[in-house]
C-alpha positions as CSV (number, residue, x, y, z in Angstrom):
1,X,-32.0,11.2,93.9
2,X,-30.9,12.4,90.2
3,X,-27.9,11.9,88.1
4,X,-26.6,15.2,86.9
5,X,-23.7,15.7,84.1
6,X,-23.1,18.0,82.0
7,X,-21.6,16.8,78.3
8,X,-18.1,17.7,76.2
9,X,-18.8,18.4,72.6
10,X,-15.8,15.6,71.8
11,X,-15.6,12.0,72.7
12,X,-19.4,11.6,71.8
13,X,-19.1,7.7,71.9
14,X,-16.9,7.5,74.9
15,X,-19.9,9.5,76.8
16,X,-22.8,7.5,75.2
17,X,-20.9,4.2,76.6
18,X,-20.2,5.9,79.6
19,X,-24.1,7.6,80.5
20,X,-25.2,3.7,79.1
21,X,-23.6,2.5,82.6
22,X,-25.2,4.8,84.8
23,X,-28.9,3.5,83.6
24,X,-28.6,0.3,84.7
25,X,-29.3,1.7,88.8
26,X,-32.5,3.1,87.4
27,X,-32.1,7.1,88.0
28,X,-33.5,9.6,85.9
29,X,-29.9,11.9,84.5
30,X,-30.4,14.9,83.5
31,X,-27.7,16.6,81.0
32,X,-27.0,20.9,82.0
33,X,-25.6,22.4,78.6
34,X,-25.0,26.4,77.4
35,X,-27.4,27.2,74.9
36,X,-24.6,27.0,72.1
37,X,-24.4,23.1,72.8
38,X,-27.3,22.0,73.6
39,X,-29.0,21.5,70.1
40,X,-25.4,19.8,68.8
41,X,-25.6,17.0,71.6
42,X,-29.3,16.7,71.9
43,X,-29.9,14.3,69.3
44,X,-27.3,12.1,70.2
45,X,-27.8,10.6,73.8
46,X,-30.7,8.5,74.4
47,X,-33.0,8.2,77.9
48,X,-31.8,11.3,79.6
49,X,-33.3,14.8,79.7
50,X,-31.1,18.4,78.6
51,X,-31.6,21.4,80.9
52,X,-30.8,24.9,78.9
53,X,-28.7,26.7,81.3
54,X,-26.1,29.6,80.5
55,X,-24.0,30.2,83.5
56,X,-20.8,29.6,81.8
57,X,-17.4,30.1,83.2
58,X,-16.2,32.2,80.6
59,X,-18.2,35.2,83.0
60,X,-15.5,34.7,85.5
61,X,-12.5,34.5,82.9
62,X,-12.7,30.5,82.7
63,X,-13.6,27.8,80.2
64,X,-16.7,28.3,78.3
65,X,-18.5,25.3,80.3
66,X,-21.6,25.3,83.0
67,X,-20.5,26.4,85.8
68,X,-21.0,23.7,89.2
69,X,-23.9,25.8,91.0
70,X,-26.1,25.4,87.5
71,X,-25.6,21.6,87.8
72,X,-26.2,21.8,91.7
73,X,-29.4,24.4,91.3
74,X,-30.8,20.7,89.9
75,X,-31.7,19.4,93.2
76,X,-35.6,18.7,93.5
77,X,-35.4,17.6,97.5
78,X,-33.7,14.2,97.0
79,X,-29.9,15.4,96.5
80,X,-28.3,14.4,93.5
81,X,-25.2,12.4,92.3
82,X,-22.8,14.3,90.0
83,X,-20.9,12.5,87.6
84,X,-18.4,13.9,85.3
85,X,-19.5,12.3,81.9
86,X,-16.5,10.6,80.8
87,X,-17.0,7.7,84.0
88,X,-18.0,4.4,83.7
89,X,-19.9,3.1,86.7
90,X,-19.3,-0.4,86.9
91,X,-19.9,-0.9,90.8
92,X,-22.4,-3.2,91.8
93,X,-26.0,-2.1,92.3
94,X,-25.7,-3.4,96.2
95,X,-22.5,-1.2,96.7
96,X,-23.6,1.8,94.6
97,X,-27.1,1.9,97.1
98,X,-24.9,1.5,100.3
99,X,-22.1,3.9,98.6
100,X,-23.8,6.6,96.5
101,X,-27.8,6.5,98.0
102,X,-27.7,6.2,101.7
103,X,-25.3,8.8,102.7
104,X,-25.7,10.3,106.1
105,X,-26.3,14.3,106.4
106,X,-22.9,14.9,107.8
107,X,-21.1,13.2,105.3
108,X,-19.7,14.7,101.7
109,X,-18.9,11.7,99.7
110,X,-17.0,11.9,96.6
111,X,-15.6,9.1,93.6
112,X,-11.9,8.7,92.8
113,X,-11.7,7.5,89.3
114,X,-9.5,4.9,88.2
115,X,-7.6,5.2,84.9
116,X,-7.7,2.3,82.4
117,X,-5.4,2.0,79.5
118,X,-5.6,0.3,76.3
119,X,-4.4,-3.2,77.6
120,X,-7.2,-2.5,80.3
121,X,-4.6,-2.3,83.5
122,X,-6.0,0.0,85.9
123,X,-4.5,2.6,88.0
124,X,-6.2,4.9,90.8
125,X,-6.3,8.3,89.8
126,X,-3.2,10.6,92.2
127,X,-5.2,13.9,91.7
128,X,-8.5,14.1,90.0
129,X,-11.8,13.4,91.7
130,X,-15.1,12.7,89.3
131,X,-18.2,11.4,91.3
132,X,-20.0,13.7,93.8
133,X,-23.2,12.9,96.1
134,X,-24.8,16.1,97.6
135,X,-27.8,16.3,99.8
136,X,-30.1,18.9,99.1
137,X,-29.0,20.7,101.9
138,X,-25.5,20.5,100.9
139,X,-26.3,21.4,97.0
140,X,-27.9,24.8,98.6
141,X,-24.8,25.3,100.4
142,X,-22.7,25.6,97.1
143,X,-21.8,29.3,96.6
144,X,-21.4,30.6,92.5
145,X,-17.8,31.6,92.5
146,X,-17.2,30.9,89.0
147,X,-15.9,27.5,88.8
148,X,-17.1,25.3,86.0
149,X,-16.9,21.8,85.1
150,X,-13.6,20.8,83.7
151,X,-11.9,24.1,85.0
152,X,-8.6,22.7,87.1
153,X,-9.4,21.9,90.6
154,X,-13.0,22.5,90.2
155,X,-13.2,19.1,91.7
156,X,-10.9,20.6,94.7
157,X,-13.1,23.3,95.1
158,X,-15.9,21.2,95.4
159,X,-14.4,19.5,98.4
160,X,-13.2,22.8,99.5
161,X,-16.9,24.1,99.7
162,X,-18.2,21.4,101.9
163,X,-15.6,20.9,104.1
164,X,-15.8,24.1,105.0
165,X,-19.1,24.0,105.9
166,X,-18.7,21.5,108.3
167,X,-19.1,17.7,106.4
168,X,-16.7,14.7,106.6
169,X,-15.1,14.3,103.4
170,X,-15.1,10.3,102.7
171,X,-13.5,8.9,99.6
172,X,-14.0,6.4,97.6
173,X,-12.0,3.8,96.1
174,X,-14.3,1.7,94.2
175,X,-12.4,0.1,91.3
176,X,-16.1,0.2,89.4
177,X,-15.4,4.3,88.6
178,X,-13.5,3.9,85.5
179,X,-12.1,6.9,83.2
180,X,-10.2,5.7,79.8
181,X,-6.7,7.3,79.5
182,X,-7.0,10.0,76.7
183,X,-5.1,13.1,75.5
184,X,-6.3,16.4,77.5
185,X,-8.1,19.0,75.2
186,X,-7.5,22.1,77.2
187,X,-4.6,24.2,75.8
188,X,-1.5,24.0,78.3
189,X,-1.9,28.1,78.9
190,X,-5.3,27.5,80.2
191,X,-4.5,24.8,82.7
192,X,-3.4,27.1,85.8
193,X,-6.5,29.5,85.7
194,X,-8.5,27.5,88.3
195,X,-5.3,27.9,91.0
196,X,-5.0,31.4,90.3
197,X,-8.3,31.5,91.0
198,X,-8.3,29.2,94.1
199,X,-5.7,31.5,95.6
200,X,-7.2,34.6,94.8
201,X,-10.5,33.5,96.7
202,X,-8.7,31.3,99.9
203,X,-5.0,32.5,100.1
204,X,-3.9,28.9,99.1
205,X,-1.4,28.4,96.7
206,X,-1.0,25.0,94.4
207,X,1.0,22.9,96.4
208,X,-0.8,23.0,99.6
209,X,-4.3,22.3,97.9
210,X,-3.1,19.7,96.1
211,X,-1.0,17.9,99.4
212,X,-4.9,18.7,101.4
213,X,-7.2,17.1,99.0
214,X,-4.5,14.3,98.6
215,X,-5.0,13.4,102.6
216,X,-8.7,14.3,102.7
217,X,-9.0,11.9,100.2
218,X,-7.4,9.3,101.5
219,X,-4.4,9.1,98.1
220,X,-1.2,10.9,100.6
């Protein structure tokens, strides 16, 4: 198994920090950037390796990020772990083997994040969704539709994809996947684009994918 991200231009420190956690279970990460970014970031993360790739989202109308089959095209055989590269993983190495290594086939496991503020309290994310463990045979199964990381609801999608073909979605709640409140970058116009999209494709509108990923995920 790999670690695969891909990295925001902003928040540099926060995502150094961040990448710094996921070394200590001893998994090579590898970093999927557009051509344009690549050279800007390279020089400043340590111990993991940059893949070129230029399947952007911008091709299907969306942000200008790589889109999720480019990060799930990274499988070598062993599956791989996605991350989204503003999570800390602070779970124990004996409950990140059990929780994010030995996965059986059937099973799509995913990460709810849980938001920390500046006095450190932490609350369990209600929507978004930030760790993702494919097998290989699931990371074939992901179809290029457009979505990109850090679209809106490219994490639903995600779910959407494997549950429909046929794995059990299992959640979890581990206290160790930690995301530091911040403002949100994307402009406020640009925040519906992935449910157009998501309705356009499946003929579901906002508020029932948001009330099925809620119960699929264990949060409704």
């Amino acid at each position: 198994m790999k670690i695969v991200t891909s990295l925001a231009t902003n928040r540099i420190e926060r995502q150094q920090y961040c990448l710094g956690t996921w070394r200590k279970y001893g998994y090579a990460i590898e970093a999927v950037q557009l051509p344009h970014h690549i050279d800007e970031l390279r020089g400043q993360f340590e111990g993991i390796t940059f893949i070129e790739d230029d399947r952007s989202g911008r091709d299907f109308g969306l942000i200008d990020t790589v889109r999720i089959k480019a990060l799930t095209d990274r499988d070598d055989g062993d599956g791989l772990l996605l991350i989204n590269s503003d999570i800390a993983m602070k779970c124990e190495r004996s409950k990140f083997q059990r929780e994010w290594v030995s996965v059986p086939g059937d099973v799509f496991r995913v990460g709810i994040r849980w938001d920390q503020d500046r006095r450190l309290d932490k609350t369990l994310n209600k929507y978004g969704i930030d760790v993702f463990r494919f097998s290989s045979s699931q990371c074939e199964q992901v179809q290029d539709v457009g979505y990109s990381l850090g679209t809106d609801v490219w994490d639903y999608w995600i779910i959407w994809a494997m549950l429909t073909e046929g794995h059990t979605i299992e959640a979890s709640h581990d206290p160790g996947i930690l995301h530091a409140m911040h403002e949100r970058f994307r402009p406020e116009a640009g925040r519906e684009v992935g449910y157009e999209l998501f309705r356009e494709l499946y003929g579901i509108n906002k508020k029932q994918l948001v009330s099925l990923i809620g119960v699929l995920t264990g949060r409704r």
